[in-house]
N, C-alpha and C positions, 0 to 999 in steps of 0.2 A: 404323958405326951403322946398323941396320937400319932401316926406316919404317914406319910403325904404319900399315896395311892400312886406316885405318878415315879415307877423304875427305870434303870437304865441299867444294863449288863454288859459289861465291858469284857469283853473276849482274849485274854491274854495271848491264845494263841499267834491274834494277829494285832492285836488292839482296836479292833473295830470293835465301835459301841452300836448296841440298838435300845432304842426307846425315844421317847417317852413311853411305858407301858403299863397293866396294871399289875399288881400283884398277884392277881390269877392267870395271868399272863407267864409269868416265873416259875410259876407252880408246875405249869403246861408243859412246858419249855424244860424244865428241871426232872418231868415225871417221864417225859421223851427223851431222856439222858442226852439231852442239848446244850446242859449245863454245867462245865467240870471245875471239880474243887480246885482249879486253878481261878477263875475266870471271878472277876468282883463285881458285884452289884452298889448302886446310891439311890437312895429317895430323896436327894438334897440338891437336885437339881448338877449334878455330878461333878458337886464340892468336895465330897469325902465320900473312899470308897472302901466295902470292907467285904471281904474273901465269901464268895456266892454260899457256900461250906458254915458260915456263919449267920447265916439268916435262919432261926429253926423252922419258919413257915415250908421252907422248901424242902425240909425231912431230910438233908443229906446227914443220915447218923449212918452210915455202914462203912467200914473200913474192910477192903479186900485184899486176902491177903493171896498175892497173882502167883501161878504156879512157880515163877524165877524166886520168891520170898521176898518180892517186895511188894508193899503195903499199899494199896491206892484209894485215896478219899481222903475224907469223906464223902462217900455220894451215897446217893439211894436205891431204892427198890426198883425203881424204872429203868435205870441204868444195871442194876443186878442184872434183869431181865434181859433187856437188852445185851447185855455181853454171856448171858445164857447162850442165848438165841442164835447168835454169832460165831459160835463157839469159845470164845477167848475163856471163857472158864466155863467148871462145868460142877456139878451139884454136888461135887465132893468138896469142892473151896470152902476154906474155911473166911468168914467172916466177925467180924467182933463191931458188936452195937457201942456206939460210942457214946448212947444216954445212960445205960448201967455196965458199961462193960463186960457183958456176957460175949461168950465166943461160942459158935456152932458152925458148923457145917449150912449149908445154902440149903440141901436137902431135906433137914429139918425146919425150917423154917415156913411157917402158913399160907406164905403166899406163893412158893412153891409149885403147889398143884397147880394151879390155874396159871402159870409161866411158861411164854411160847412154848420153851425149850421140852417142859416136862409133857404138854399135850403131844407135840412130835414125836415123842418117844415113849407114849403110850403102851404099845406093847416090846415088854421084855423080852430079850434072848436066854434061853436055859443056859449056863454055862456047858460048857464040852458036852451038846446035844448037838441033833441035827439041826443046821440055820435055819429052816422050814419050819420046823416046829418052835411056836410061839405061843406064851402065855397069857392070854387076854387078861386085863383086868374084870373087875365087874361090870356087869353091861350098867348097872346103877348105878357105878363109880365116875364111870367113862361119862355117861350123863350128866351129871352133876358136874365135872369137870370144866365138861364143852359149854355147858348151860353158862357157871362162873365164867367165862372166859368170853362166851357172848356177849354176857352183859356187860362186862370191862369194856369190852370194844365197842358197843355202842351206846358208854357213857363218851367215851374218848370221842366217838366218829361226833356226838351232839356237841360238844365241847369243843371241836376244830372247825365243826360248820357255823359255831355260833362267834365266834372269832374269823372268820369268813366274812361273815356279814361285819361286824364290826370293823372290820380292814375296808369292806367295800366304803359301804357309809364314809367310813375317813376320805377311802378315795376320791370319791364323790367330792365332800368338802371341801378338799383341797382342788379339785379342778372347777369347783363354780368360784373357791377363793380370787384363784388364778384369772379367768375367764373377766371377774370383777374389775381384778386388779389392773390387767394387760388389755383387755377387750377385744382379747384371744382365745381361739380355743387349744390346749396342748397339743403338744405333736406327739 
């Protein structure tokens, strides 16, 4: 059975739905931690809906476990980051994959390096040295870092301008609909 392309995400927080969208749309939205394992998604025209957390396209396999001991997720690597980044957790959380159950620390983990969080904190403090005195990483490290982390961001930056255009075009649509319909132009 194929899946009808066309989603809707239901926001539990307030119960406002958006869509019709596409499933790379989800992805976007899920990978920009816009999407919490509370919040449900439908491709059925939003006859039946089932926990965002439940769709594997959208990756939410991490369970965090928050510094207070309680557990939150499913969600993802975009959302890791993001609460990197924020502070709300930091590379010592431990996490647990929910496709084989392994548990590590965040700071283990590959993608890691290249997380706002770990580029801002680039260089290390010596413990009980002087605060002046800092440890650089390798300048070839640092590179390679920055470089990953470029290209992340200008997958992402094509990825939101090409959904830009997408949104316009709709706009468009819908105002020559309008225009048709009314033989008006919107206010």
């Amino acid at each position: 059975m194929e899946m009808d392309n066309q989603w809707y995400l239901l926001k539990v927080a307030d119960n406002e739905v958006f869509g019709p969208t596409p499933l790379d749309q989800l992805r976007i939205w899920a990978a920009g931690a816009k999407i919490s394992p509370m919040d449900h998604v439908s491709n059925d025209g939003k006859t039946t809906w089932i926990r965002a957390a439940m769709l594997p396209e959208l990756q939410m396999d991490w369970l965090i476990e928050m510094p207070d001991n309680f557990l939150y997720g499913p969600t993802n690597i975009g959302t890791l980051q993001e609460f990197l980044a924020t502070g709300e957790i930091n590379e010592n959380v431990t996490v647990i994959n929910t496709l084989d159950g392994s548990v590590s620390r965040i700071s283990e983990l590959p993608f890691f390096q290249a997380s706002p969080h770990r580029i801002r904190g680039a260089h290390e403090i010596i413990p009980n040295a002087d605060p002046d005195q800092r440890v650089p990483e390798s300048h070839s490290q640092m590179t390679a870092m920055l470089k990953q982390r470029c290209t992340w961001l200008e997958k992402q930056t094509m990825e939101l301008q090409r959904d830009v255009l997408r949104w316009q075009d709709l706009v468009q649509s819908l105002r020559q609909q309008f225009v048709e319909a009314t033989g008006m132009e919107p206010r």
